[in-house]
C-alpha positions as a Markdown table, in Angstrom:
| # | Residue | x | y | z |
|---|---|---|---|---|
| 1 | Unk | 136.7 | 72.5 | -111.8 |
| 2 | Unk | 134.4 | 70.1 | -110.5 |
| 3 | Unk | 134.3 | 66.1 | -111.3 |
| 4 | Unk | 131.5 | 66.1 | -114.1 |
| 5 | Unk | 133.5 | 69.2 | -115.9 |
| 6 | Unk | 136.6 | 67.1 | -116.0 |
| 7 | Unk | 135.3 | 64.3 | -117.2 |
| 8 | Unk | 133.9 | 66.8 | -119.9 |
| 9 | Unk | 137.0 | 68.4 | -120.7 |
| 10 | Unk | 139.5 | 65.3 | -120.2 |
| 11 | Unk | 137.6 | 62.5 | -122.1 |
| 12 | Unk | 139.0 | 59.3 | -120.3 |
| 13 | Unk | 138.5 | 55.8 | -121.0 |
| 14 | Unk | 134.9 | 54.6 | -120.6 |
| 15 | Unk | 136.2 | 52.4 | -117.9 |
| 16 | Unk | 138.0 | 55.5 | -116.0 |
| 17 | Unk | 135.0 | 57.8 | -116.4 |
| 18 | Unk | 132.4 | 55.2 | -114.9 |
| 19 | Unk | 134.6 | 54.2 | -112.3 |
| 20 | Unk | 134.9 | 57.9 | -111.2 |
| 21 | Unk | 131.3 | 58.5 | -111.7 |
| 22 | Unk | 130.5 | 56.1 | -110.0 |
| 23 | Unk | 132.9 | 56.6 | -107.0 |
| 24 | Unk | 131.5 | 60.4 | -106.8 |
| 25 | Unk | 127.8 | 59.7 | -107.3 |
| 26 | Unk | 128.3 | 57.2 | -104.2 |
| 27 | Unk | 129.9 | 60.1 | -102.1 |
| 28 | Unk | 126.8 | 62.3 | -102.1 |
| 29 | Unk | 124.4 | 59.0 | -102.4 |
| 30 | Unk | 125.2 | 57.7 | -99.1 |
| 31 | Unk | 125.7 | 61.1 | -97.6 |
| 32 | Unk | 122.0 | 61.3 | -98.2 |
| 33 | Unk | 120.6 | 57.9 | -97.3 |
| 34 | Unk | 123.0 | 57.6 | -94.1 |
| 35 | Unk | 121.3 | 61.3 | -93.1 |
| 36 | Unk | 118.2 | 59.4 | -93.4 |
| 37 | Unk | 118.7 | 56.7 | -91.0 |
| 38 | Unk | 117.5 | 57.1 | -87.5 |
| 39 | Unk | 120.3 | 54.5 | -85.9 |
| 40 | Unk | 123.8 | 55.8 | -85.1 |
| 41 | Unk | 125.7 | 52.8 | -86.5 |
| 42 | Unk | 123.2 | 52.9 | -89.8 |
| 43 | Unk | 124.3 | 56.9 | -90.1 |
| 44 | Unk | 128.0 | 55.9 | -88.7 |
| 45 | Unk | 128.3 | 52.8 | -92.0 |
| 46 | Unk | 126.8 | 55.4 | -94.7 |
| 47 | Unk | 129.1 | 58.1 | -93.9 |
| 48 | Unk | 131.9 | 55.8 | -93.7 |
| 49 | Unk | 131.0 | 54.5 | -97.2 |
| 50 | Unk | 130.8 | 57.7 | -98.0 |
| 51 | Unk | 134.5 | 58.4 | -97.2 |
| 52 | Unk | 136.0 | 55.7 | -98.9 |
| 53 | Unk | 134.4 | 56.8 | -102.1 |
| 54 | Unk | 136.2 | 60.0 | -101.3 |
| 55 | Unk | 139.6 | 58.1 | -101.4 |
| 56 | Unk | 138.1 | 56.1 | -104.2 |
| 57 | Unk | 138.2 | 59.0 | -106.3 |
| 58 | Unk | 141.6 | 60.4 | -105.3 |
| 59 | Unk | 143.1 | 56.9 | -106.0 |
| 60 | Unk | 141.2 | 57.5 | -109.7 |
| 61 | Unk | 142.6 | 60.6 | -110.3 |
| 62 | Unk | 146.2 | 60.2 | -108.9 |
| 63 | Unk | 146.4 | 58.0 | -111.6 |
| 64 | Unk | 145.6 | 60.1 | -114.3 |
| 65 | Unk | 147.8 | 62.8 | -113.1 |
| 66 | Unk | 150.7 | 60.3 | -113.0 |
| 67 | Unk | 149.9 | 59.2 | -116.8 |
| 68 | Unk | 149.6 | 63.3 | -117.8 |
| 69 | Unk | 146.0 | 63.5 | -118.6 |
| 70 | Unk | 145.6 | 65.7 | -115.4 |
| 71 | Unk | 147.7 | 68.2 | -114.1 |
| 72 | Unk | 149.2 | 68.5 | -111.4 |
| 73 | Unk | 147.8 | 72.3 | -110.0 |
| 74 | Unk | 144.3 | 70.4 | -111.3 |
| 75 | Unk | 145.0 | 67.2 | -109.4 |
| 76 | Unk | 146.2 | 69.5 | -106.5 |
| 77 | Unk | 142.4 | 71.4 | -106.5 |
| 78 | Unk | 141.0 | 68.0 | -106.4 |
| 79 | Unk | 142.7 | 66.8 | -103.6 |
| 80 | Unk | 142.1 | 70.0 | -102.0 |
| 81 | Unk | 138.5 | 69.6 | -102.0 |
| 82 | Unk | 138.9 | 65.9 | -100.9 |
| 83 | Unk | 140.7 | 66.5 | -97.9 |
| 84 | Unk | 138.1 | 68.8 | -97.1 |
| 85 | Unk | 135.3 | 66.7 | -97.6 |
| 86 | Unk | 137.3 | 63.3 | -96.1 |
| 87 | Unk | 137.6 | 65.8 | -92.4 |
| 88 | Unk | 133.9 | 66.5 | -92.8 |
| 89 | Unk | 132.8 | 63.1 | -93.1 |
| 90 | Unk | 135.6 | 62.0 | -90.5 |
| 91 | Unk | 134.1 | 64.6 | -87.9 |
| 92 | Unk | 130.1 | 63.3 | -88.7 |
| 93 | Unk | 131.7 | 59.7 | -87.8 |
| 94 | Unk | 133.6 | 60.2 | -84.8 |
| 95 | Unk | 130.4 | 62.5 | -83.6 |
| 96 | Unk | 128.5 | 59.2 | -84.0 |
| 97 | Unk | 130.7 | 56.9 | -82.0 |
């Protein structure tokens, strides 16, 4: 399940669902507008920005896997696909150091 289809199916708070929109819109946002940037510290900051809004999200759905709107085998997927994406980015910032 991906993070719009959740938010679908789950329903959470407005404050929960902008917060994680927002945290996942800014993964692939400055994924994008660090690929654009011709200086290795301008790609480096972007992709680093990028990361934290990985963790930004985890943080967001930890917590509604610990109050039972997620489950756990759900939440697990999640954080599958998170660690995945955090190595990626780690290995496109330490390539730029």
């Amino acid at each position: 399940m991906d993070c719009k289809s959740f938010i679908v199916k789950v329903k959470p708070d407005s404050h929960v669902k902008d917060q994680l929109g927002r945290a996942s819109f800014s993964i692939a946002l400055n994924i994008a507008e660090g690929s654009g940037k011709f200086s290795k510290a301008d790609r480096k900051n972007y992709f680093t920005t990028a990361r934290g809004s990985v963790f930004e999200c985890v943080a967001v759905l930890d917590i509604l896997c610990d109050q039972g709107i997620l489950q756990k085998e759900e939440f697990a997927a999640f954080i599958a696909k998170a660690d995945e994406l955090s190595r990626i980015l780690y290995a496109m910032i330490k390539n730029l150091s």
